[in-house]
LUMTI-722423 format. One line per field, with one value per residue (C-alpha): x, y, z; residue in three letters. Coordinates in Angstrom, 2 decimals, m for minus. Each point is the difference from the previous one (the first is absolute). Layout:
! residues N
x: X  ...
y: Y  ...
z: Z  ...
res: Ala  ...
This chain:
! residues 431
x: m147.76  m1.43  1.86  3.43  m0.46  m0.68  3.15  1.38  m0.84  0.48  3.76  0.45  m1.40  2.66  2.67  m1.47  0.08  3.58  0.68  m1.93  1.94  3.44  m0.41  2.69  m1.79  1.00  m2.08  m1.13  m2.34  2.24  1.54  2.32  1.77  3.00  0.37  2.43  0.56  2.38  2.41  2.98  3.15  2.85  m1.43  m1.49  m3.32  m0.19  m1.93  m0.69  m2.01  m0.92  m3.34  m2.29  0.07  m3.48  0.10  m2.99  2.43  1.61  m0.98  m2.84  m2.14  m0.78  m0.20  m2.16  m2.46  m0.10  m0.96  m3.11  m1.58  0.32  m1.70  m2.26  m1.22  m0.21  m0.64  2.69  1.11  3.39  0.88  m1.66  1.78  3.51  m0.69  m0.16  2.79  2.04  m1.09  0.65  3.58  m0.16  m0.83  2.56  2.93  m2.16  3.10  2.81  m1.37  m1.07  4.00  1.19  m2.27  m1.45  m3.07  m0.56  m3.02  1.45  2.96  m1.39  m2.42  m2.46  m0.43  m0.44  m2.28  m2.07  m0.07  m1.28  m2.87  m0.81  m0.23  m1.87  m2.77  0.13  m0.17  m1.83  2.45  m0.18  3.24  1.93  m1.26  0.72  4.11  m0.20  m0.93  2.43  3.07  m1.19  m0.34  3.49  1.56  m1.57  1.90  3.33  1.72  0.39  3.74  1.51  0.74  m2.91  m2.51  m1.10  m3.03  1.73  1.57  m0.82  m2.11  m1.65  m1.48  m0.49  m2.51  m2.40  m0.74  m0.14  m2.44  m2.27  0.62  m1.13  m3.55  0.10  0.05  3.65  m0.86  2.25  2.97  0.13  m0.21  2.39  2.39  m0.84  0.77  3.63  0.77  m0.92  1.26  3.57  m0.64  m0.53  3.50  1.98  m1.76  3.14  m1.71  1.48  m0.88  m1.33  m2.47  0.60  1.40  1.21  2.86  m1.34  2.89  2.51  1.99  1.52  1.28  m3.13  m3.11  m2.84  m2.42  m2.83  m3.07  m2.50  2.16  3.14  m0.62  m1.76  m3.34  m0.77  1.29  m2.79  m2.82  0.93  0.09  m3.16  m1.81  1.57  m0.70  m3.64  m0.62  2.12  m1.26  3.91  0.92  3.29  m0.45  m1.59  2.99  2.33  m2.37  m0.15  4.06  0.64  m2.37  1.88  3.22  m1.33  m1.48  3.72  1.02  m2.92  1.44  m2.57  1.37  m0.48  m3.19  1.29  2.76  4.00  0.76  3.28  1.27  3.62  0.35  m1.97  2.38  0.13  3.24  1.34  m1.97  m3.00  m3.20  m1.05  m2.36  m3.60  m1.43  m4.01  m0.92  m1.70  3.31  1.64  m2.20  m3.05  m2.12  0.75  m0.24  m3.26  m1.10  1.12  m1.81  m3.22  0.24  1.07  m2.99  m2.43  1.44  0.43  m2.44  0.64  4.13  0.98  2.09  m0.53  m3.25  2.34  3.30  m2.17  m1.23  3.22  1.49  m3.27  0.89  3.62  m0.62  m2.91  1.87  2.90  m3.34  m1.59  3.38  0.75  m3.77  1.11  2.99  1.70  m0.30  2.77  m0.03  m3.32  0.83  m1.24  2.52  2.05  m2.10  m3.32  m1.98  0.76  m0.09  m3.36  m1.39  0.43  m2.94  m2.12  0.41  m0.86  m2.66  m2.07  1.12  m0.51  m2.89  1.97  m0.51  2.44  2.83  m1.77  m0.42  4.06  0.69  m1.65  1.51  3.46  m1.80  m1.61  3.29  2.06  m2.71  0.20  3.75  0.53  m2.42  m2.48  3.36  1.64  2.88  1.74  m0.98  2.50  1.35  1.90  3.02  2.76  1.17  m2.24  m3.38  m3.17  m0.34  m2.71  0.11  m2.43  2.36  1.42  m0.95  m3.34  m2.00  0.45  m1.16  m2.79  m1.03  0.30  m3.07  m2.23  0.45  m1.29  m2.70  m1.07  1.78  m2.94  0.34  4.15  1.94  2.96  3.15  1.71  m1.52  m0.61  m3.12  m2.86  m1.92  2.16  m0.52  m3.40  m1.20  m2.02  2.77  0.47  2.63  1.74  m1.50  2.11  1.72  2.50  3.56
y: m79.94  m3.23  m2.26  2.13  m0.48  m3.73  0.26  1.20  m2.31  m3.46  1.49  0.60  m3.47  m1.67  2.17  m1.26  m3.88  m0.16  1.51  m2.75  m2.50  1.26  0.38  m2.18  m1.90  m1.05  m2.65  2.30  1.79  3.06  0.76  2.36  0.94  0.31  3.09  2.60  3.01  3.18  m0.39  1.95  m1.48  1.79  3.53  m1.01  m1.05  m3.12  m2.87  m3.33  m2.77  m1.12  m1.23  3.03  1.89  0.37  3.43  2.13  1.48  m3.30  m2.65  m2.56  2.56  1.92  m3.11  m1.84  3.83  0.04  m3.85  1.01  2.79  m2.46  m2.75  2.65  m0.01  m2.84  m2.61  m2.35  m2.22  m0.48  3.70  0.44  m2.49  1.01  4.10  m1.66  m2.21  3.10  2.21  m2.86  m0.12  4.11  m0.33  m2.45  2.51  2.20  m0.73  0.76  3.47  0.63  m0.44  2.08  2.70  m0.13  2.06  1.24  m0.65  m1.31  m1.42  m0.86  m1.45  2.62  m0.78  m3.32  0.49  1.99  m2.52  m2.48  2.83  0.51  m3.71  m0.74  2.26  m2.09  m3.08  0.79  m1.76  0.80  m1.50  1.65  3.43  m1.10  m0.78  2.86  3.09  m2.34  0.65  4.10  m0.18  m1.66  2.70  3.02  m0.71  m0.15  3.33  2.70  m0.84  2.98  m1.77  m0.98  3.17  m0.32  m1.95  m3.13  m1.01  2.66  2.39  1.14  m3.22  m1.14  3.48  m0.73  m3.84  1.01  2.93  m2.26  m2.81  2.79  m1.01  m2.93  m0.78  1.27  3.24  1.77  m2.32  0.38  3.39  0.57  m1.94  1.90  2.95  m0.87  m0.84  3.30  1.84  m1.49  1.25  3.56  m0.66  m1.36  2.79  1.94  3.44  1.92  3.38  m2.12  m2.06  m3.59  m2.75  m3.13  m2.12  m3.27  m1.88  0.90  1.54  3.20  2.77  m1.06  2.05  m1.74  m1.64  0.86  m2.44  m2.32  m2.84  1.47  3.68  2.57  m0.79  m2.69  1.13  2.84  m1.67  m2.22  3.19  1.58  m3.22  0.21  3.85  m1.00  m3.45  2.07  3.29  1.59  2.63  m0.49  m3.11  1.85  2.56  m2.50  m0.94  3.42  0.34  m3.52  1.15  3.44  m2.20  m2.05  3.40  1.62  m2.84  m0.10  m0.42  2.17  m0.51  m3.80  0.18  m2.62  0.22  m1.21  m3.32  1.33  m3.49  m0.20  m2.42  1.98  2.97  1.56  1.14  3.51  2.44  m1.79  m0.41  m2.99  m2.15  m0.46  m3.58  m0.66  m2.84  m0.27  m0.62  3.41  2.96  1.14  m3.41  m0.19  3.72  0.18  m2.83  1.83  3.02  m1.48  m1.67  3.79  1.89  m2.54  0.75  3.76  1.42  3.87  m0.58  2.48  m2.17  m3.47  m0.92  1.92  m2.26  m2.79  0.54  1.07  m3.60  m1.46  1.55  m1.10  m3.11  m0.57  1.53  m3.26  m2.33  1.37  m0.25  m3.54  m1.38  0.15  m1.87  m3.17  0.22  m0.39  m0.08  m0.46  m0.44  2.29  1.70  1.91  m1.87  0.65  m1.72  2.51  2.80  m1.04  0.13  3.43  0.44  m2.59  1.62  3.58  m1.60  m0.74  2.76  2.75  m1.70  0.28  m2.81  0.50  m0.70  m3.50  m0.19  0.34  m2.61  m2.53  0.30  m0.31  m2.84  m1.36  0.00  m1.84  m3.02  0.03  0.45  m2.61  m2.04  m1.12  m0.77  m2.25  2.72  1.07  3.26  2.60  0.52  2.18  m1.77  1.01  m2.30  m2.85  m1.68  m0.22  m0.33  m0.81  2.85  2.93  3.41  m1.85  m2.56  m2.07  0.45  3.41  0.22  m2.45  2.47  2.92  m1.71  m0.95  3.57  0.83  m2.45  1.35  2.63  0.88  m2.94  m0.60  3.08  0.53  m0.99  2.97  2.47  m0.40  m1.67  1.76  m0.19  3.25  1.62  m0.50  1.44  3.15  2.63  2.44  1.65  m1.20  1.25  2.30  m1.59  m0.84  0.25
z: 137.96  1.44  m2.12  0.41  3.94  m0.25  m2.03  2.33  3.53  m2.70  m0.68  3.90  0.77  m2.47  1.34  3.63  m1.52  m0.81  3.65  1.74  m2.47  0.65  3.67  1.79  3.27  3.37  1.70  2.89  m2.86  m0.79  m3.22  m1.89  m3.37  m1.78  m1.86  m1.31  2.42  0.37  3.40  1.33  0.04  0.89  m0.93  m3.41  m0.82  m1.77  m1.36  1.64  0.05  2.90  2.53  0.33  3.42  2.42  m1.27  m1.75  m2.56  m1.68  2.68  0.94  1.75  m3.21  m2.42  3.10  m0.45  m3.93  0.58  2.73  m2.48  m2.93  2.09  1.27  m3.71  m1.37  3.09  m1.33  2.77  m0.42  m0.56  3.26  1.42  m1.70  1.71  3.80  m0.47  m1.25  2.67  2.45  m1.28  0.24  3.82  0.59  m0.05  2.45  2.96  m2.62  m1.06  3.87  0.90  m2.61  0.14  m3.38  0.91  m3.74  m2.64  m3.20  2.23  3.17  2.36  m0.26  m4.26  1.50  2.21  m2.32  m2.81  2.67  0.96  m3.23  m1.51  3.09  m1.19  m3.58  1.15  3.46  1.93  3.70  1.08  m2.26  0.55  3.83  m1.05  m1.94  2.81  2.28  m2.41  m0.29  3.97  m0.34  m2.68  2.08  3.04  m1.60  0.55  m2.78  m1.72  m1.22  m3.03  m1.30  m0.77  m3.56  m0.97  m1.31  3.01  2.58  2.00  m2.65  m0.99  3.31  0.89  m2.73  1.22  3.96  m1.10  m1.28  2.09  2.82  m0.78  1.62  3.72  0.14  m0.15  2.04  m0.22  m4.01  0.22  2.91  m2.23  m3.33  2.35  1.07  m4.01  m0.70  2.78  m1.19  m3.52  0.87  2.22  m2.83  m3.01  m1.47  0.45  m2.61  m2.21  m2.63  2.64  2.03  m1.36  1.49  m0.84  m0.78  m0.91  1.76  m2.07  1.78  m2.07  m2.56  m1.18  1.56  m2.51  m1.21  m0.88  1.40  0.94  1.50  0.31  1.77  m2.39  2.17  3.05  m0.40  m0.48  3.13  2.01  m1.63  1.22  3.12  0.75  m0.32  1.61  3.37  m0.60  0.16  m2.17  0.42  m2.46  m2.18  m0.41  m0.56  m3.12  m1.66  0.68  m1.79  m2.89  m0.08  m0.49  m2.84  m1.52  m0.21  m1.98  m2.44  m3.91  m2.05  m3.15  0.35  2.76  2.12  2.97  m0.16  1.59  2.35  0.87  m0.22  m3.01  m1.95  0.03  m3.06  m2.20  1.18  m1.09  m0.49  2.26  1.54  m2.17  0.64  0.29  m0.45  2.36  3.30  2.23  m1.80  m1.72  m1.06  0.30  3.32  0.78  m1.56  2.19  3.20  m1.20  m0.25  3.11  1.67  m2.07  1.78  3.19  m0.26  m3.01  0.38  0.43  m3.22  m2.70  0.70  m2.73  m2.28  0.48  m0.28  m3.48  m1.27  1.06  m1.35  m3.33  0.07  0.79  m2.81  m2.23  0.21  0.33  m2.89  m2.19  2.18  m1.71  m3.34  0.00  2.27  3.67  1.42  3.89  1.26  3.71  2.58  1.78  m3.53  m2.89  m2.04  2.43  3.22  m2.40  m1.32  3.67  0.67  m2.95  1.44  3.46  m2.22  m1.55  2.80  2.33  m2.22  m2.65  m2.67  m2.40  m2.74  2.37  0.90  m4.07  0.05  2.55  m1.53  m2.86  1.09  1.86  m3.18  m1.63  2.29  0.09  m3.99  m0.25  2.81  1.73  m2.78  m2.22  2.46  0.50  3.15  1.80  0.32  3.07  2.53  0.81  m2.56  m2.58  1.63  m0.69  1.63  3.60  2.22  2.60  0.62  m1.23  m2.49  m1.32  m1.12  2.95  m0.42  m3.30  1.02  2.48  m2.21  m2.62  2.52  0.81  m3.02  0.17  3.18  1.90  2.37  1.85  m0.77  1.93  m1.99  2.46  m1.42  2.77  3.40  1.36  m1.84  3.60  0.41  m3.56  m0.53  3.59  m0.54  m1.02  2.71  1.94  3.26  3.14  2.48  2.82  2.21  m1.33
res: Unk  Unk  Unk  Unk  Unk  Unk  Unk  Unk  Unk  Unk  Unk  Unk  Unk  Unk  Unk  Unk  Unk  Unk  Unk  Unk  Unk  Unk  Unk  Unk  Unk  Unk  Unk  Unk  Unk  Unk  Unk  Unk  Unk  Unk  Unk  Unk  Unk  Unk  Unk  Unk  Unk  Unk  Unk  Unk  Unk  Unk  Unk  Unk  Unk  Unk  Unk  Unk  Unk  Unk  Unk  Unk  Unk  Unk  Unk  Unk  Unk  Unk  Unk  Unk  Unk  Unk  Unk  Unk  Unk  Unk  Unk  Unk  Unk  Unk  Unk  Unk  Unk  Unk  Unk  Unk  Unk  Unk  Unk  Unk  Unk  Unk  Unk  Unk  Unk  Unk  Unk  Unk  Unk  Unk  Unk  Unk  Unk  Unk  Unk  Unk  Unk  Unk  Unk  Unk  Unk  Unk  Unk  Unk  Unk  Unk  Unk  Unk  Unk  Unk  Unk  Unk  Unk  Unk  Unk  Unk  Unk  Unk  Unk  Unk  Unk  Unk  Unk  Unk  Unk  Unk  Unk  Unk  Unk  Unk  Unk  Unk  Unk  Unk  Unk  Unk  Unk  Unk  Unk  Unk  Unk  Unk  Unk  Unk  Unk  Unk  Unk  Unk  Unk  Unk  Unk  Unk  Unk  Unk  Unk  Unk  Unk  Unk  Unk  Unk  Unk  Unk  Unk  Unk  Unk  Unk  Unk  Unk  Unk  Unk  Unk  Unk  Unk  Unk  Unk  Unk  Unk  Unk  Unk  Unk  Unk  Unk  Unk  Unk  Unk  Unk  Unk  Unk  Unk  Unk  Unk  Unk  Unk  Unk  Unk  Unk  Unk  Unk  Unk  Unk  Unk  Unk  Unk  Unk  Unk  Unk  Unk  Unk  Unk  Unk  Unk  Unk  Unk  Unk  Unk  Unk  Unk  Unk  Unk  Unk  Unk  Unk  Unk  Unk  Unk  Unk  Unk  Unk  Unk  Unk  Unk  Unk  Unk  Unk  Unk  Unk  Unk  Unk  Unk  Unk  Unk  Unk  Unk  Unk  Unk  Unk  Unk  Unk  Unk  Unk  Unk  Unk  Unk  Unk  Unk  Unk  Unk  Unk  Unk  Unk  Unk  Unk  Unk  Unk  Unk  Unk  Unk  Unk  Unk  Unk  Unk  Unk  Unk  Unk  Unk  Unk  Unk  Unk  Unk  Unk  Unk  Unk  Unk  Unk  Unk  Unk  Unk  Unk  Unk  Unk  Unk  Unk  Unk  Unk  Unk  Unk  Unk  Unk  Unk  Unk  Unk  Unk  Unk  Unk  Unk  Unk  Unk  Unk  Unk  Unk  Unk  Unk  Unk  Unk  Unk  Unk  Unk  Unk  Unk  Unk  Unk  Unk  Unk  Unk  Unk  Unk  Unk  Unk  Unk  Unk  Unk  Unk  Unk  Unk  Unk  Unk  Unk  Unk  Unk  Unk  Unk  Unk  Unk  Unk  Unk  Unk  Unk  Unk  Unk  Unk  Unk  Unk  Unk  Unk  Unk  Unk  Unk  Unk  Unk  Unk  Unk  Unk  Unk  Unk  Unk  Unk  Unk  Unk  Unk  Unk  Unk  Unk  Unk  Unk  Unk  Unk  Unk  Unk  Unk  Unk  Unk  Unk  Unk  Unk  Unk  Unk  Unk  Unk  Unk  Unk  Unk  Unk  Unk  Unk  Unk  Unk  Unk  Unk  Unk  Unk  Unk  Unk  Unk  Unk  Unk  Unk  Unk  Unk  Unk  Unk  Unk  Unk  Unk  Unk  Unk  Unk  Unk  Unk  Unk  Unk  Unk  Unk  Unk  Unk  Unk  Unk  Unk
């Protein structure tokens, strides 16, 4: 397998190359991208091309982290050099995110502040770990917005990063903030028969989604990791009641879990379809699971839902490996998809599901880097794109994953400082 993981770090480091040479420069040592994207005009999604955001999900701060882990690696100057200039540009809309409130991880300052943490550590850069716990200390005193509770853009991002941040000499600020977050989540949970759920995107009159991204998947694991780092049960309920949600909607036939967004309304009569991807279904369920079985071992169900999303989702890989790739990105392509059996893999030593991965890894570097050929990705009827979720720097990330994913966290969970703590359950205490 040697040769299949140097295969694998070469292919990222090409992917890494054309970054650095497509990076657009300003003369006070920043830089950015042009790149396809999805934005909301009007109501409807749609395609543009335009400068890439600071964000982690399609923005400077994620290319800027692919950049530091590459650099990491292969102790190539100008990649190095490329990463700090893009997390420079990342911190520069610190103030802008600050006045709107933009709190979130893949949307916000506290993805941004993260990257910076974690391509510190790379590089062992001391100043930018220093701007990077200044914009967390900056993202934990903005109030909790009702609006913004998921883990894209809200709360349940944000609870994760604080938790883990909490280690530091911040102690009880990050968690007094983490705190507040999810004392507004247990306000806002739709406690129904079925279990909580939480309407994420404002769409009254909805079903609230299910799923890592959006739903109450993610929203769970922020409380799990909440109800232990405070030691509040209360947290902990509102975990088990957003799992007992997702578990009413569970689709046996097709072992995976509807996507109930609005658009994807089927014909009357008909169910609601099923997508496989990290943002909606059983990729990113499964991840959630594992994260939750780490954190609470003896709670009845949740090893269980996590190998029947592991099947579902190597069961599109497997098929995926033998023919043309065709969205390797990370949020609703191969490449996210894939990382649920690398996380597998290693969490639960099972080696066939690392065997899988790199093969849909294998086959995108034959189909597309080693011929010269654009990589699929995750903006609709566009091309490649340089950002994190999707685009190249996500699917750079995703292969040096598989070269090495015991030093590379996937950025598809929360901070593994939280997941990989010796499982146990949360204390009692105060309410």
């Amino acid at each position: 397998m040697s040769r299949d993981r140097d295969r694998f770090l070469a292919a990222a480091d090409r992917i890494g190359c054309r970054l650095c040479r497509d990076a657009i420069w300003s003369d006070d040592g920043r830089c950015n991208w042009l790149g396809w994207a999805m934005e909301l005009r009007a109501g409807q999604w749609g395609t543009t091309f335009r400068a890439a955001s600071a964000n982690l999900y399609d923005g400077t701060s994620g290319i800027g982290l692919f950049l530091a882990r590459l650099a990491c690696l292969t102790g190539d100057p100008i990649t190095r050099a490329t990463a700090e200039a893009a997390l420079a540009q990342a911190l520069a809309a610190v103030d802008s995110l600050t006045g709107r409130g933009e709190y979130g991880f893949f949307s916000g300052l506290s993805g941004i502040a993260w990257a910076c943490r974690e391509a510190s550590r790379a590089l062992r850069h001391e100043a930018l770990a220093a701007r990077g716990e200044s914009a967390l200390l900056t993202a934990a005193r903005i109030a909790p917005n009702r609006e913004r509770t998921d883990v894209i853009n809200g709360s349940a991002g944000l609870i994760p990063i604080l938790i883990e941040a909490a280690a530091g000499a911040r102690h009880d600020e990050f968690i007094a903030a983490a705190v507040r977050h999810g004392e507004q989540l247990l306000e806002l949970a739709d406690r129904g028969d079925k279990g909580w759920s939480w309407d994420t995107q404002n769409m009254p009159n909805e079903p609230h989604l299910l799923g890592f991204a959006h739903g109450v998947s993610g929203i769970a694991c922020a409380l799990a990791a909440l109800a232990r780092a405070a030691g509040r049960p209360d947290f902990l309920n509102g975990a088990r009641e957003a799992l007992r949600y997702e578990r009413a909607h569970f689709r046996a036939a097709e072992g995976n879990w509807p996507d109930l967004r609005n658009f994807s309304k089927p014909l009357a009569g008909s169910e609601p379809p099923c997508m496989v991807a990290w943002c909606h279904g059983a990729p990113g369920i499964g991840m959630a699971r594992l994260y939750l079985h780490r954190l609470l071992p003896e709670e009845p169900g949740i090893l269980a839902e996590a190998e029947t999303a592991i099947r579902t989702t190597a069961g599109t890989l497997d098929a995926a490996s033998m023919q043309r790739l065709a969205n390797v990105s990370l949020c609703h392509g191969e490449g996210g998809n894939a990382d649920l059996l690398i996380i597998a893999a290693d969490l639960l030593n099972r080696p066939e599901l690392r065997s899988l991965a790199e093969a849909v890894g294998m086959r995108g570097v034959d189909q597309f880097e080693d011929l010269a050929l654009p990589w699929p990705c995750g903006v609709p009827g566009a091309g490649e794109t340089p950002n994190l979720m999707l685009g190249l720097s996500g699917i750079g990330y995703f292969l040096l994953r598989l070269y090495d994913s015991e030093n590379i966290s996937s950025v598809l969970l929360p901070p593994p400082g939280v997941a990989c703590l010796p499982a146990s359950r949360p204390s009692a205490g105060p309410r």
